[in-house]
MIDO-702589 format. One record per residue: x, y, z of N, C-alpha, C in turn. Coordinates in steps of 0.1 Angstrom, whole numbers, plus 5000, padded with zeros to 4 digits. Example, Ala and Ser with C-alpha at 12.3 -4.5 7.8 and 13.67 -1.06 7.14 Angstrom:
# MIDO-702589
513249435078512349555078513249675078;512849785071513749895071512950005079;
END
This chain:
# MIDO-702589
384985246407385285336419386585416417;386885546428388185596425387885736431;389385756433389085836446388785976444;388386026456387186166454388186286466;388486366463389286486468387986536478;388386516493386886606499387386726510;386686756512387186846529385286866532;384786836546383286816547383186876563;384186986564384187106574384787236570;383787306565384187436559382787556562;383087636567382487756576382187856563;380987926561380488066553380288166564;380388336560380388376563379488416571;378088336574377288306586377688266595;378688206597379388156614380188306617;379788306630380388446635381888446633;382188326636383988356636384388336625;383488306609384288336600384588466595;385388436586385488566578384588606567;384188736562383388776557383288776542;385088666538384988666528384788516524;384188436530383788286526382688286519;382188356510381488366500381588216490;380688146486379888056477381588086465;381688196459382288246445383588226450;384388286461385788256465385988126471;384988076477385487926484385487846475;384587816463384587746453385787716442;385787826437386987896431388087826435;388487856451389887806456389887626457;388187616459388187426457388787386442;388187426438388387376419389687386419;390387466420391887556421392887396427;391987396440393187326446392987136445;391787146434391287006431390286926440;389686986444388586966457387186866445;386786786452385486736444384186726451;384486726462383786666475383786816482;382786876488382586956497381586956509;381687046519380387026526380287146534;379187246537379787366539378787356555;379487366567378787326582378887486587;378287526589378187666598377687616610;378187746620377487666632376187676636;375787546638373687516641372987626632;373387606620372587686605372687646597;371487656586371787576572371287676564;371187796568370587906560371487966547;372587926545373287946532373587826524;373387726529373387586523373087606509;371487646506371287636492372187686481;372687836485373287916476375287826472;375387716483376487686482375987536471;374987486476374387346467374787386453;373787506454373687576435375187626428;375687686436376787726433377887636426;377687506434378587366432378387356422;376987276420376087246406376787326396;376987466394377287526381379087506383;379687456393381487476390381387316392;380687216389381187086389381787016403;381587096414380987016426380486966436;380486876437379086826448379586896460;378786956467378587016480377186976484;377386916500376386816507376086966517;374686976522374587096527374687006542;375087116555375487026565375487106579;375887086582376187206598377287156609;377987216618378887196627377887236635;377387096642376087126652376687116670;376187206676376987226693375587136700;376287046709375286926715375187026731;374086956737373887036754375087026763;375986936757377586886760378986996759;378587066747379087146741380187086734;379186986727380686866715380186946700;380786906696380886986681380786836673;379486856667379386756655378486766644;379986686630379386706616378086676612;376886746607375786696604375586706591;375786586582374986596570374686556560;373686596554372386546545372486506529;371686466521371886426511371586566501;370386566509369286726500368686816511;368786946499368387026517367087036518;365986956516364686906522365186856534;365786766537366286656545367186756559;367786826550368586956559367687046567;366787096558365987166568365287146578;364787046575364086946586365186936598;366186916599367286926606367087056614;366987146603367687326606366487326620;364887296615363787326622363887306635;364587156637364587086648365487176658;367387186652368387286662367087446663;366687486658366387626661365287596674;364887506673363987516682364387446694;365887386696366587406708367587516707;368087556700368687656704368187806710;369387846725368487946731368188056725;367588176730367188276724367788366726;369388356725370088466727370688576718;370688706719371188766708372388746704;372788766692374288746686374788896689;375888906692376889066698377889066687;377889146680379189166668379989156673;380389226685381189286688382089186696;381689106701381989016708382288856700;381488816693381288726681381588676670;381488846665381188796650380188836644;379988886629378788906621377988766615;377088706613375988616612375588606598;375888636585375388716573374788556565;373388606562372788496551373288586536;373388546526373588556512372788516505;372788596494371688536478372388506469;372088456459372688366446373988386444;374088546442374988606440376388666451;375888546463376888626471376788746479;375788836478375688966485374988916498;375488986506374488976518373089046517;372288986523370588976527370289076541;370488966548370589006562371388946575;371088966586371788916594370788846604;371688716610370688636618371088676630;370388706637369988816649370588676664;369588586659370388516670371588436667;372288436685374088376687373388236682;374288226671374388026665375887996669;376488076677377587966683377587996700;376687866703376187846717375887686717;375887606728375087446730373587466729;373287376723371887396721371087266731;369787276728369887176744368986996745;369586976730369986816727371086746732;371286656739372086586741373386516726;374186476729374486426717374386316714;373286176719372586096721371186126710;370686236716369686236709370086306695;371086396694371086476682371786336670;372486226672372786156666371386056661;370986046670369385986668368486036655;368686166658367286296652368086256638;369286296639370086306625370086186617;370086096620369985956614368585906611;367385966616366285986614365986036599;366786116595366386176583367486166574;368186056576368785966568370286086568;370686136576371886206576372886116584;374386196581375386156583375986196599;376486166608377286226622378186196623;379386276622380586286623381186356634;381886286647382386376654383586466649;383086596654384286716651385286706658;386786736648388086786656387786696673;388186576667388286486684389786496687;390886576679391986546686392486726698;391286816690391686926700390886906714;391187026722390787026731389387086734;388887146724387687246731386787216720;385387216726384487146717384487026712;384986936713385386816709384986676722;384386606713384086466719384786376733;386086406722387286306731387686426742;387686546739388586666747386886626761;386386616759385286686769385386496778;385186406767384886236778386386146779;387186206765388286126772388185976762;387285946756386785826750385285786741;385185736735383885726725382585666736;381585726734380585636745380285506741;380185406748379785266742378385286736;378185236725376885186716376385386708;377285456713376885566705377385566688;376585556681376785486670376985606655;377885666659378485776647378785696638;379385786627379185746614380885756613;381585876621382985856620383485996626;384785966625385686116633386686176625;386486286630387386436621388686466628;389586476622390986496627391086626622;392086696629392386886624393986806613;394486906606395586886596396386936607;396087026619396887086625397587076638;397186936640397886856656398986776651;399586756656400086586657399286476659;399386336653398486236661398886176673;398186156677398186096690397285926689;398385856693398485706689397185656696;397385676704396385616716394785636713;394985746706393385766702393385716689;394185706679393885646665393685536666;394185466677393885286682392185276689;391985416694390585406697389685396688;389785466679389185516665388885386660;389985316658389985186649389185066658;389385096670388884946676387384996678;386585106673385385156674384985166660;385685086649385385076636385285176626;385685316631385685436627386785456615;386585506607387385576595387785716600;388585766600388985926604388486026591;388286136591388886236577389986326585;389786376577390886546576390286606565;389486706574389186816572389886946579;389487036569390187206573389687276583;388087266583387687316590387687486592;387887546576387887656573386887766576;388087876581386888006592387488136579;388588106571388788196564389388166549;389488226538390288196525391488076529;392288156533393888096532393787956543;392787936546392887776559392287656549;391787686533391387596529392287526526;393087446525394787346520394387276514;395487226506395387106494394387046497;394386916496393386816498394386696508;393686696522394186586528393486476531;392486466521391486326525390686316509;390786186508390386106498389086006499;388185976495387085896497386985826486;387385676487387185616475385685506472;384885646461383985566461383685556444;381985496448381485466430380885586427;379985666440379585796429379385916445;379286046445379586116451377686126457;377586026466376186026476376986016489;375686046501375886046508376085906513;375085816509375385656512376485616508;377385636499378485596492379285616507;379785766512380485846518380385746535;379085696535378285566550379385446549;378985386536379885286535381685286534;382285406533383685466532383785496541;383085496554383285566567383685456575;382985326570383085206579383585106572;384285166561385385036552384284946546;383284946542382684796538382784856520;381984756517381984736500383284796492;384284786500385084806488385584976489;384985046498384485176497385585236510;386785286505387585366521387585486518;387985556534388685706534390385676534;390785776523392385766525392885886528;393785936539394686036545395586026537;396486196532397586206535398486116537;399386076538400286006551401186126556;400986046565401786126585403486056580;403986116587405486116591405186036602;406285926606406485866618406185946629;406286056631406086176643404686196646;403986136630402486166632401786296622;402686386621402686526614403686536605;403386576594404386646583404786796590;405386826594405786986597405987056583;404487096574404887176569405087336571;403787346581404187486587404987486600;405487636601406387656613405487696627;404487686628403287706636403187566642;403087476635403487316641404087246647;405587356645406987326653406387376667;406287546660405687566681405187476687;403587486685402687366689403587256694;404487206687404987056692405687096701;406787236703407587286712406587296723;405787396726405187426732404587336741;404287226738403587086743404687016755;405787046748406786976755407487066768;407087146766406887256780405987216787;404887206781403787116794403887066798;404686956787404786826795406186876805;406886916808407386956817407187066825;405787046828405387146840405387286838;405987336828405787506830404787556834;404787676836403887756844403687866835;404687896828404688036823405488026808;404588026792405687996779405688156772;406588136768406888246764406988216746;406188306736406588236723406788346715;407988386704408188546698408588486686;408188576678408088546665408788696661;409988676650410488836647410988796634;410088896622410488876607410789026607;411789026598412989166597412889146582;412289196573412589176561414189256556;414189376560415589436563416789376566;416689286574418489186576417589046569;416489006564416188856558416188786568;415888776580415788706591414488676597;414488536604413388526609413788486621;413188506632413788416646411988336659;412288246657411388216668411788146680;411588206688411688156700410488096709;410687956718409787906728410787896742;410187966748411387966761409487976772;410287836784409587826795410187806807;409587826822409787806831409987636842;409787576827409587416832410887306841;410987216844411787136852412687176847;413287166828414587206825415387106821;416387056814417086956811418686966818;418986856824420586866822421586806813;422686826815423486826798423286656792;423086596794423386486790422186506780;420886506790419886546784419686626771;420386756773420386856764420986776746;421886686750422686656742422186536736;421086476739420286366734419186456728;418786566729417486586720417586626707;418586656703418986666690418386526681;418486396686418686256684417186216679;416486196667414986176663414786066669;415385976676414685846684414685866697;415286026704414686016716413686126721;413085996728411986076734411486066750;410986136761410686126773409386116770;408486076762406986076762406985956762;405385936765404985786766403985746754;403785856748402685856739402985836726;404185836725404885826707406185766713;406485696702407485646700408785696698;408685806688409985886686409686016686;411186096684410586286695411386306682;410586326672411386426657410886576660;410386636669409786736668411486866670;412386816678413186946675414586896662;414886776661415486736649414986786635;413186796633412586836620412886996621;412887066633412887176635414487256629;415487166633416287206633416787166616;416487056613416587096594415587126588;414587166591414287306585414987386585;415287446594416087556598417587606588;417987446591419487446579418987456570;418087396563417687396548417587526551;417187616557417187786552418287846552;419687826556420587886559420587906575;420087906589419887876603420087806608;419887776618419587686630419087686641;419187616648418487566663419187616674;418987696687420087696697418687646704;419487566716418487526727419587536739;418587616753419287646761418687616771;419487506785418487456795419287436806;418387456817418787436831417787376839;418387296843417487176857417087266864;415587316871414987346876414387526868;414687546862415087676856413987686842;414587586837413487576824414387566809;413887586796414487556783413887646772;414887766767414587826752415087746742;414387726737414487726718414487806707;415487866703415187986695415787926681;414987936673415187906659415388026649;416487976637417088106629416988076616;415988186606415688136591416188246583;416188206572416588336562415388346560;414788426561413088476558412988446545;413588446535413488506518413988376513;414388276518414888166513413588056509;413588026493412587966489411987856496;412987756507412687656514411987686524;411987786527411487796540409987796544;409687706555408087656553407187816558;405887846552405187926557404787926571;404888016581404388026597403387966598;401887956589400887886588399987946604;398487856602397887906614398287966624;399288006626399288026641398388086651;397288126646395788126658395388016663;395487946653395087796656395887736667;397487736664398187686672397887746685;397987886691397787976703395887916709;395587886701393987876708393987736709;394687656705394887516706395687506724;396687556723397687566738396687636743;395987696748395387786757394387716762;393487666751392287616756392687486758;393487376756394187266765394887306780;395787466781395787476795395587596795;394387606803393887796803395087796821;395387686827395687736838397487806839;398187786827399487846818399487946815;400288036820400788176810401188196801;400788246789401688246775401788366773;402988416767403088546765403388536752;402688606746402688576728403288746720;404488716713404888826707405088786691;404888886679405188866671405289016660;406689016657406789166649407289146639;406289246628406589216613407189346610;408989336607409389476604409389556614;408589676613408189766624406689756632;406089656628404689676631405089526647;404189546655404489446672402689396673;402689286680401689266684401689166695;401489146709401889156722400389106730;400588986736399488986741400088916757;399388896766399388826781398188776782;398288616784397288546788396688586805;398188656809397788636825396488796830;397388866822396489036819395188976811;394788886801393588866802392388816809;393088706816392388686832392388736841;393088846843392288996852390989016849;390789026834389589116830388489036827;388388886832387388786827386088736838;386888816847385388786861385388696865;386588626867385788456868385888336861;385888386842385388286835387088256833;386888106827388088036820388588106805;390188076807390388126795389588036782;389387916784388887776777387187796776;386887896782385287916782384787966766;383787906761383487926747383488056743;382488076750383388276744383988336744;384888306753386388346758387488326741;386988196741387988126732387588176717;386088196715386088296702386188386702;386688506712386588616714387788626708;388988546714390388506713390888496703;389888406693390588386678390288466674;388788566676388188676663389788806668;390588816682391188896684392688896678;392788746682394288726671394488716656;393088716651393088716638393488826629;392888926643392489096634394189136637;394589116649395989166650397389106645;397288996640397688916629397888986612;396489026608396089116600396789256599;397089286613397089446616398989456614;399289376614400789366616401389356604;400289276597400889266583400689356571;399989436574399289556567397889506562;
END
């Protein structure tokens, strides 16, 4: 036995909200690259590019399990998958024939694109595959186990689409195979103690919608040969057979990106009540500066307070043990030449504005930050975030609160809301940077 490099949540350019360049030839490529052995390519409720990614492996040396990120009548997101795509299709037959008959809107969505051998696009799948389809996730774990497949709850630590975000807890006697963690949260203790006392092994996957979201390798499967049974037994520790993570920092998270720090900033405005966060991001290649700021309207600290957060052992949470999130923040920051100002008032609220040399080799990449913003929003759509970020001369400016004018009704947290949101901040993310 010995261990196997995997990531077994990764999106082709048939999921609407990927990008159109998750082609079989570039995703591959960057696995080999970045030592990947193990793959599994889930689009949402499709397996219609499965084959060309099977084949593809086959000729670059690796195994890719064909699979799906399947939406339950719940609207939970889970891993589906198979040994061979006989076994998959039989799967595919089953979702198409609960999923509704709605058309897919580019414009609103995303493009849908099946491919041939070579990567070129075919055609387009006419109908929306990112919708609930109308199996329970009772039965869809049933069906799937039926035909000797694997179920894996998806991303149980975010908020939207996810198992834990929707019940809060694993159902008794629902009998998965194991659970998926993002690279991009912190953990949260309380639920890895769930995980474990429900016999569960975690991974960490990427859960890749574009090139640059594939990352190193943060999950390991130590097995004897690259099956799907092997991957059964590694899921639930028996024969000898584990999954191994990364390791976490005491905090739970390595902060290697600066998208992380927000996130963890940002959190801690909720947790003190804000109403209204404000988060700006300003790279000046001109003076080599970088500055981010998180400034909210929350309860606010007084000095004593102020003067203890500096300190990686303290923390007002109940959920972790120690608060490294503005300590890591703030050496980062030195290691660039910067620092930290934090500014607060009891009843008033608390900025954080952080200071980098942009150009300084230490300095961690901004990383997701779509992820991070759709992550905060869709945990509190009922929050204002005002999101700013300017590259040089180029701005890009958004208001959660001006988007809920124009939504009729719906939540910011509403499924299409929330992809509309990422396909929006992706493009203008893009547009800033040339």
């Amino acid at each position: 036995m010995r261990d196997w490099a995997l990531d077994l949540h990764i999106h082709s350019l048939l999921s609407p909200c990927a990008d159109n360049a998750m082609t079989p030839d570039l995703i591959l490529k960057r696995a080999r690259e970045l030592g990947y052995e193990l793959l599994a390519i889930t689009d949402h409720n499709s397996l219609e590019n499965a084959a060309v990614f099977v084949d593809k492996g086959k000729e670059m040396g690796i195994k890719v399990f064909p699979g799906m990120e399947f939406q339950t009548s719940e609207d939970i997101h889970l891993l589906c998958l198979f040994e061979n795509l006989a076994q998959a299709y039989q799967w595919q037959e089953i979702v198409y024939q609960k999923l509704p008959g709605i058309k897919n809107r580019q414009d609103i969505f995303g493009e849908q694109w099946v491919i041939n051998q070579e990567g070129h696009r075919i055609r387009e799948v006419e109908r929306l595959l990112l919708v609930g389809t109308s199996l329970s996730i009772e039965e869809a774990v049933e069906k799937v186990h039926k035909l000797a497949g694997l179920c894996i709850a998806a991303h149980i630590d975010r908020q939207a689409f996810s198992l834990w975000g929707h019940l809060g807890n694993f159902p008794p006697g629902l009998p998965l195979d194991g659970v998926e963690l993002t690279p991009h949260l912190p953990r949260n203790p309380e639920q890895l103690a769930e995980v474990k006392k429900n016999g569960f092994a975690y991974l960490v996957s990427s859960d890749a919608h574009y090139p640059d979201a594939l990352l190193p390798p943060q999950c390991y499967a130590r097995i004897e040969k690259p099956t799907l049974a092997e991957l059964k037994l590694a899921l639930k520790n028996q024969a000898g057979r584990t999954i191994r993570t990364i390791k976490q920092e005491k905090e739970g998270v390595i902060m290697r990106e600066l998208s992380l720090h927000i996130l963890d900033i940002a959190q801690n405005s909720l947790v003190a009540q804000a109403k209204n966060i404000s988060i700006t991001i300003l790279e000046d290649e001109s003076q080599d500066k970088m500055v981010i700021a998180i400034k909210d309207d929350g309860r606010g600290m007084d000095e004593t307070t102020l003067q203890k957060v500096r300190n990686p052992f303290y923390t007002t949470r109940t959920t972790r043990k120690v608060g490294l999130g503005i300590p890591l923040f703030l050496a980062n920051a030195q290691a660039c030449e910067g620092t930290v100002e934090i500014k607060s008032e009891v009843g008033q609220g608390t900025t954080v504005e952080a200071f980098f040399r942009l150009s300084h080799i230490d300095r961690p990449p901004l990383g997701d930050i779509v992820a991070t913003l759709i992550s905060l929003i869709s945990g509190s759509p009922e929050v204002n975030f005002f999101y700013s970020h300017r590259v040089n001369s180029q701005e890009f400016k958004v208001n959660t609160l001006e988007i809920k004018d124009n939504l009729e009704g719906l939540s910011l947290n509403h499924p299409e809301v929330l992809v509309w949101l990422q396909e929006f901040f992706r493009e203008k993310e893009k547009e800033i940077r040339g």
